[in-house]
TORZAKOL-114745 format. One record per atom (N, C-alpha, C): residue in three letters; y, z, x. Coordinates in steps of 0.1 Angstrom, whole numbers, always signed. Each point is the difference from the previous one (the first is absolute). Layout:
BEGIN
<atom res="ALA" Y="Y" Z="Z" X="X"/>
...
//
This chain:
BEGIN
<atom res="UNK" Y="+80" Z="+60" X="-5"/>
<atom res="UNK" Y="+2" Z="+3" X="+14"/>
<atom res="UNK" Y="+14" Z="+6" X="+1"/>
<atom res="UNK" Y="+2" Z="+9" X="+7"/>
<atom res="UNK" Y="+12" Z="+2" X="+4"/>
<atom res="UNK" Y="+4" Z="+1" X="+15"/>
<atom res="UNK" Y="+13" Z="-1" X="+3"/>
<atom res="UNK" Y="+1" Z="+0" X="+16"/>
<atom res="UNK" Y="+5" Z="+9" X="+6"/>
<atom res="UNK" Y="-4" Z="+5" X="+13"/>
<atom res="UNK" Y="-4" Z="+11" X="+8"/>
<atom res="UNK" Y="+15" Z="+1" X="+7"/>
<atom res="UNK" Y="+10" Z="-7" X="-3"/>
<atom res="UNK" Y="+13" Z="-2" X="+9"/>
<atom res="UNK" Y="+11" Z="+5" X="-6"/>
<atom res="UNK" Y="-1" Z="-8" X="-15"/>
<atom res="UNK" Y="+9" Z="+0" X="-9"/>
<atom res="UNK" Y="-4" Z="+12" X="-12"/>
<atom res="UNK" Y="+5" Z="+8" X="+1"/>
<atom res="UNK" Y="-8" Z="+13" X="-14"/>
<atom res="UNK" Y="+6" Z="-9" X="-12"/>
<atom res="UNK" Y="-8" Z="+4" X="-8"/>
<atom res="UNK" Y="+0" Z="-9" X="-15"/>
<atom res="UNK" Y="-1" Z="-13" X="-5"/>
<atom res="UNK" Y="-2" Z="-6" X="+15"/>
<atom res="UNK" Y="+0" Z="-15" X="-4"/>
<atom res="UNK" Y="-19" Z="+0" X="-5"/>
<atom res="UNK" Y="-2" Z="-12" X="-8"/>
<atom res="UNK" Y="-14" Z="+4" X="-4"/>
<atom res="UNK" Y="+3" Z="-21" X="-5"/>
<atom res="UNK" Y="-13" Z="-6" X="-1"/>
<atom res="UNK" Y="-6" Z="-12" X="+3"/>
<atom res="UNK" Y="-15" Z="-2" X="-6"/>
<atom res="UNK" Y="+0" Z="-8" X="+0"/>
<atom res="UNK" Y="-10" Z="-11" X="-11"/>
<atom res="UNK" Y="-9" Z="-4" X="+8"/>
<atom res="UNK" Y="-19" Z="+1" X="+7"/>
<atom res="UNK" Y="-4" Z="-7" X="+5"/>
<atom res="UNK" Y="-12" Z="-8" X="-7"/>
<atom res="UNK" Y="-1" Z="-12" X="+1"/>
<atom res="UNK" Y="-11" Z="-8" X="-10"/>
<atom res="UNK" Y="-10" Z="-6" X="+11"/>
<atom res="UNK" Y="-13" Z="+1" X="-1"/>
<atom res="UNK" Y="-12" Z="-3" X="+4"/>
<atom res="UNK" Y="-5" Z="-8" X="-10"/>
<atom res="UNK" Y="-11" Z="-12" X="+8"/>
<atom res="UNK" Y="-6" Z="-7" X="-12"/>
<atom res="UNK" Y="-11" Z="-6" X="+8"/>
<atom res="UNK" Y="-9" Z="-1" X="-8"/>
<atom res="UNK" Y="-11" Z="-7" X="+2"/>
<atom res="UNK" Y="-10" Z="+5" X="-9"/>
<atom res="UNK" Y="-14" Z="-5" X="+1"/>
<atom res="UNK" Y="-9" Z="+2" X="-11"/>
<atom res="UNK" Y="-6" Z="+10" X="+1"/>
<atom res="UNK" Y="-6" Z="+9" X="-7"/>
<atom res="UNK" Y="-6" Z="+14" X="-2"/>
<atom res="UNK" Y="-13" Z="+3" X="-12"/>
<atom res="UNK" Y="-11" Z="+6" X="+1"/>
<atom res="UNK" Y="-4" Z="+0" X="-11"/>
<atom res="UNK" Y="+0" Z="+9" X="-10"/>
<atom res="UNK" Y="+10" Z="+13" X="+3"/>
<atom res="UNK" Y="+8" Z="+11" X="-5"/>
<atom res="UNK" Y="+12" Z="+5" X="+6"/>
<atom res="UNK" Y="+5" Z="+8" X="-9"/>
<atom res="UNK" Y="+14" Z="+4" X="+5"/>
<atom res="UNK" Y="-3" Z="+9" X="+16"/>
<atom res="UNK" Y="-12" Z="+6" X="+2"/>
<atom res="UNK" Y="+0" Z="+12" X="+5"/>
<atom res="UNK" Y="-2" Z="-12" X="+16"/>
<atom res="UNK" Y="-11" Z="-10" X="-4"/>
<atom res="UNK" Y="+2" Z="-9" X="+11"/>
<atom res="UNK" Y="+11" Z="-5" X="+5"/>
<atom res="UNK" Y="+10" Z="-1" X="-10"/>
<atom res="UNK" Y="+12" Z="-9" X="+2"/>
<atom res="UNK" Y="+5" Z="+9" X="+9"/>
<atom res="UNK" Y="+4" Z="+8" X="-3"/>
<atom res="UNK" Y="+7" Z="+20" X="+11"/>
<atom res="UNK" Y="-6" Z="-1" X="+10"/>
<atom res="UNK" Y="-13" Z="-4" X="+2"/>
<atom res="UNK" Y="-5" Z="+4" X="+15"/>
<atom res="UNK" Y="+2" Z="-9" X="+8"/>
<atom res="UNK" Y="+0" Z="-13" X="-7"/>
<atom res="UNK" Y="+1" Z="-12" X="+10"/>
<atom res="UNK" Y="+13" Z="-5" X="+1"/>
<atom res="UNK" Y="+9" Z="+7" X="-2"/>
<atom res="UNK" Y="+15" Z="-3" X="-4"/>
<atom res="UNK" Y="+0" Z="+10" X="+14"/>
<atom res="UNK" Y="-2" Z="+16" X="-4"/>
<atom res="UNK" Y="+0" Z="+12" X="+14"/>
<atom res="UNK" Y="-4" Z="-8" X="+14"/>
<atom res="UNK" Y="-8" Z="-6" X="+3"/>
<atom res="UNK" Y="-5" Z="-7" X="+8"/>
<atom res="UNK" Y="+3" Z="-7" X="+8"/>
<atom res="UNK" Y="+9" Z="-11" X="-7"/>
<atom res="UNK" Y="+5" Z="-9" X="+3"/>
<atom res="UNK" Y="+17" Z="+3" X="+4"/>
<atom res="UNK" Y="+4" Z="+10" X="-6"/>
<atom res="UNK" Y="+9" Z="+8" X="+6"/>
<atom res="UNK" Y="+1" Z="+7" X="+13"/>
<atom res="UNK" Y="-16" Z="+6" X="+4"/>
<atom res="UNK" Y="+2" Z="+7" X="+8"/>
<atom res="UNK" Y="-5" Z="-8" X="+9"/>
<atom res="UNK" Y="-1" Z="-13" X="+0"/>
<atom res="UNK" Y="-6" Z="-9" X="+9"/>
<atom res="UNK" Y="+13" Z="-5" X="+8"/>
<atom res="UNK" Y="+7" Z="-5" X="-13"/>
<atom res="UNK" Y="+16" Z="-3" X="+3"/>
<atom res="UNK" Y="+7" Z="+8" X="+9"/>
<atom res="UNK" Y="+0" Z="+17" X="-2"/>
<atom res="UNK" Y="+13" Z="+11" X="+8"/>
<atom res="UNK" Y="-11" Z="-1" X="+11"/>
<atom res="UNK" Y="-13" Z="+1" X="+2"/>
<atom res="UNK" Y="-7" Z="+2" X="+15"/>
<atom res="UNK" Y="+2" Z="-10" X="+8"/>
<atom res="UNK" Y="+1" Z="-17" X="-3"/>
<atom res="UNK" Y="+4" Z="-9" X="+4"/>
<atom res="UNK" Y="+17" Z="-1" X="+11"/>
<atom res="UNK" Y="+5" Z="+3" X="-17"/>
<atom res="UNK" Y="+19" Z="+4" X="+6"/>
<atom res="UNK" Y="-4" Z="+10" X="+10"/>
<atom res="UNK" Y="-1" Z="+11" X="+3"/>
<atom res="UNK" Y="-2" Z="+9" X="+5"/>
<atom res="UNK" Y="-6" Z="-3" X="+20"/>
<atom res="UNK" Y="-8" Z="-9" X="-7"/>
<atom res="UNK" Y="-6" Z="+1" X="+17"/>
<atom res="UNK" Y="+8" Z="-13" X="+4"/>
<atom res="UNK" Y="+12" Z="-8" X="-6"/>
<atom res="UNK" Y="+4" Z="-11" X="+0"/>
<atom res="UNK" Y="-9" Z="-15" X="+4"/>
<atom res="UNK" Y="-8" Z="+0" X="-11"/>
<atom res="UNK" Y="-9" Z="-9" X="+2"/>
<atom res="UNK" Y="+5" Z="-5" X="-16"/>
<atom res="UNK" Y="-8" Z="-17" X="-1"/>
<atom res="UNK" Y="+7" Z="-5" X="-15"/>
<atom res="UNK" Y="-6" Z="+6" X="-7"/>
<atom res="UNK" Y="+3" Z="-1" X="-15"/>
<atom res="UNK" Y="-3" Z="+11" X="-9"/>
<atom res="UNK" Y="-12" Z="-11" X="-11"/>
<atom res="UNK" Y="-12" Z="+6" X="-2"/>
<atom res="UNK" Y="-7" Z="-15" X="-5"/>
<atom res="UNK" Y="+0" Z="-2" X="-15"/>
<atom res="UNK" Y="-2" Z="-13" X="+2"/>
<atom res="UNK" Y="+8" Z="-8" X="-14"/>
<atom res="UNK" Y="-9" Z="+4" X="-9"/>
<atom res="UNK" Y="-11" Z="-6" X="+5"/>
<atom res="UNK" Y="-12" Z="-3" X="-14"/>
<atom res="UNK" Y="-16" Z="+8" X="+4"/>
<atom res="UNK" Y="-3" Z="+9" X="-11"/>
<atom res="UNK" Y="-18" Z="+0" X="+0"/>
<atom res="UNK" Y="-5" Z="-9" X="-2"/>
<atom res="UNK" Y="-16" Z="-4" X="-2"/>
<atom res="UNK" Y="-7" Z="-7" X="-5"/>
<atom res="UNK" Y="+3" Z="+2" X="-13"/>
<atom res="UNK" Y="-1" Z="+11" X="-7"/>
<atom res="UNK" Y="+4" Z="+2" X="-15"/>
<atom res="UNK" Y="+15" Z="-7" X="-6"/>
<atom res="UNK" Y="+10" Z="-5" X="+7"/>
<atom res="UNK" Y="+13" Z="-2" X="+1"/>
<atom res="UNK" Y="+10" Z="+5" X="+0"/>
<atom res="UNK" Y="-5" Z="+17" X="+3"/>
<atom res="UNK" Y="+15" Z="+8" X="-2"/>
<atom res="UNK" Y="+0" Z="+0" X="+12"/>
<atom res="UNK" Y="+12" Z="+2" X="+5"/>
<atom res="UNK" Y="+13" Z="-1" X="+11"/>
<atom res="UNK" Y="+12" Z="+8" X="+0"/>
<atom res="UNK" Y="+6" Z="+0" X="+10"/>
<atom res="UNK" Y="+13" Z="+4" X="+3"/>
<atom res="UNK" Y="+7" Z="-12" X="+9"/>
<atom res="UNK" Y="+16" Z="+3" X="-7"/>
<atom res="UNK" Y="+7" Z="-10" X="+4"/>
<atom res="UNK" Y="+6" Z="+3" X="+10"/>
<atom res="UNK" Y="+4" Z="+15" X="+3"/>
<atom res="UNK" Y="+7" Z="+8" X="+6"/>
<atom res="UNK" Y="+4" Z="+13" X="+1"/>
<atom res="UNK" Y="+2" Z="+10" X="+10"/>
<atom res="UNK" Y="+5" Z="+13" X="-2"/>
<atom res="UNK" Y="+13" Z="+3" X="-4"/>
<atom res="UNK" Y="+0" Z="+16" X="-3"/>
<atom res="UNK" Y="+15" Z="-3" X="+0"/>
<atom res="UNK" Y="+0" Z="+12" X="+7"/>
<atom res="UNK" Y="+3" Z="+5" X="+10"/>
<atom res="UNK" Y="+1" Z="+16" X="+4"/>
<atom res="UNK" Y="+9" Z="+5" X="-4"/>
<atom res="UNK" Y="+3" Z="+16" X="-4"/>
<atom res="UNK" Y="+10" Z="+9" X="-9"/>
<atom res="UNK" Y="-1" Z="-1" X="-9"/>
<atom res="UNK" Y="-13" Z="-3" X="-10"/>
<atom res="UNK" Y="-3" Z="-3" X="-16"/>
<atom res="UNK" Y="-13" Z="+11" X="+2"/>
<atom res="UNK" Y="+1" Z="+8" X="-15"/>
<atom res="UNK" Y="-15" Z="+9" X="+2"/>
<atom res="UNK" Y="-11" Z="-8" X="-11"/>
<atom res="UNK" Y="-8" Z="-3" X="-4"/>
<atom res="UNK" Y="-4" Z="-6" X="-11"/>
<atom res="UNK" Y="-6" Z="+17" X="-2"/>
<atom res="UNK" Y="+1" Z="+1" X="-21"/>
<atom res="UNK" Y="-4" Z="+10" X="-7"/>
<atom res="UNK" Y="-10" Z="+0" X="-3"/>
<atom res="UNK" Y="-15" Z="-1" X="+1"/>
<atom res="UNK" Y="-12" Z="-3" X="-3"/>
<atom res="UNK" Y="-3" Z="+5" X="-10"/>
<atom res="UNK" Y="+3" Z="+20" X="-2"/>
<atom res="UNK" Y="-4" Z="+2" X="-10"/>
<atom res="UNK" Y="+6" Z="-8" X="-15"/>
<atom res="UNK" Y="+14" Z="-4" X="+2"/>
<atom res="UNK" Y="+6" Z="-11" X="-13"/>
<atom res="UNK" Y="-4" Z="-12" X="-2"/>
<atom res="UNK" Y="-11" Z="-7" X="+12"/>
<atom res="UNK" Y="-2" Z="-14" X="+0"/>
<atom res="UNK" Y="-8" Z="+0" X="-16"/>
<atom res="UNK" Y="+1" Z="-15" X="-5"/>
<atom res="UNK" Y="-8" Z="-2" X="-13"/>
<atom res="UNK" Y="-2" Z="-12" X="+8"/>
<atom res="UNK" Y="-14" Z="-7" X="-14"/>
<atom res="UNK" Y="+0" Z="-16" X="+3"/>
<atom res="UNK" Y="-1" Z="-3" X="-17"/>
<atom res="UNK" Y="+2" Z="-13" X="-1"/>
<atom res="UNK" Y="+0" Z="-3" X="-6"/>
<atom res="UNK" Y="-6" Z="-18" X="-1"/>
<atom res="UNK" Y="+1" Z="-5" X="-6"/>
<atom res="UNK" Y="-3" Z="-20" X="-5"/>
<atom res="UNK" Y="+14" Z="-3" X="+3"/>
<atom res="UNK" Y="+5" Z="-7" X="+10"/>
<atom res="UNK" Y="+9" Z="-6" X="+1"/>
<atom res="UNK" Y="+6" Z="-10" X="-6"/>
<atom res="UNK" Y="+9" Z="-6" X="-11"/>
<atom res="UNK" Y="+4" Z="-11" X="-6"/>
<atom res="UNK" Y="+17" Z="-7" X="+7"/>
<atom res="UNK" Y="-7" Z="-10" X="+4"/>
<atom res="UNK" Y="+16" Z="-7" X="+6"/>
<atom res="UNK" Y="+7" Z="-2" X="-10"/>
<atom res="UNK" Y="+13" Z="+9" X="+7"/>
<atom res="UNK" Y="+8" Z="-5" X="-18"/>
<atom res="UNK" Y="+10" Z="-17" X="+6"/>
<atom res="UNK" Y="-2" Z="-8" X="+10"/>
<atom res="UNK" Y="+3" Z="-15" X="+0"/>
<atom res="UNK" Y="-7" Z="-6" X="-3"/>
<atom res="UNK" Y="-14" Z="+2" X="-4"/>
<atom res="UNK" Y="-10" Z="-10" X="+2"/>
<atom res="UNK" Y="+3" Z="-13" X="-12"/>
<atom res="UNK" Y="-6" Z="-11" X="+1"/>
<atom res="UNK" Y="+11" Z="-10" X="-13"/>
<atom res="UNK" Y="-8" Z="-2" X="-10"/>
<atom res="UNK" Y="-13" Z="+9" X="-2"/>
<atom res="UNK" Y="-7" Z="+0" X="-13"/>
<atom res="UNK" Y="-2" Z="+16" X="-6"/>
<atom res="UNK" Y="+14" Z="+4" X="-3"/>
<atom res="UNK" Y="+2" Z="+15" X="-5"/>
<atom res="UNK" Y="-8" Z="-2" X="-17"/>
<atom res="UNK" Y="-8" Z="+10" X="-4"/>
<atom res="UNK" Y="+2" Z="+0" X="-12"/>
<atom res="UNK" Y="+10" Z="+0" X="-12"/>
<atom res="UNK" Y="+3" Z="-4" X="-9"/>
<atom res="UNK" Y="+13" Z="+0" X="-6"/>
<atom res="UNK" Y="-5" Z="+5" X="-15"/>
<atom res="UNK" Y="+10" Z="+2" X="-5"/>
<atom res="UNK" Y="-1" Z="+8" X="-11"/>
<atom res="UNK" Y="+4" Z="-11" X="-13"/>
<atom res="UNK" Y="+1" Z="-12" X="-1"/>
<atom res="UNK" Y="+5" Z="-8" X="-8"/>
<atom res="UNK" Y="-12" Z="-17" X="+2"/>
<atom res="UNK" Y="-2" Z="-4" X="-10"/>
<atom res="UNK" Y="-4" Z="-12" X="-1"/>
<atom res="UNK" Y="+4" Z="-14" X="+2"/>
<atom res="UNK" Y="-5" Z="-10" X="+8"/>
<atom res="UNK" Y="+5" Z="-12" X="+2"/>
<atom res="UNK" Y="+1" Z="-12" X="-10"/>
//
């Protein structure tokens, strides 16, 4: 993403929820974006959750999101407290 205010500032946006391909993950990610700026927009709240569980938490106006650069990918928490490790117990 980058912002519409500031030239060169550029930003990190993360979507998540479940998908049963990447190309699903893009559209329902687009979606739920555009659900979010139409929300902000008409100043009504911005909705949290589908039935499927993706959501928005919030807008941010003066940010562009880059669609054509979006990827998805399998998401791995890197806090989670059962990381794989590379050594034996």
């Amino acid at each position: 993403m980058r912002s519409t205010v500031q030239t060169g500032v550029r930003g990190l946006h993360i979507f998540t929820g479940r998908a049963d391909s990447r190309s699903s993950a893009l559209r329902i990610a687009h979606e739920v974006y555009e659900a979010a700026r139409a929300a902000a927009e008409a100043g009504t709240e911005v909705p949290h959750g589908r039935p499927d569980g993706w959501g928005a938490r919030g807008y941010r106006p003066g940010w562009e999101l880059d669609w054509p650069a979006a990827t998805a990918a399998r998401w791995v928490n890197p806090y989670r407290w059962t990381k794989p490790s590379n050594f034996e117990l």
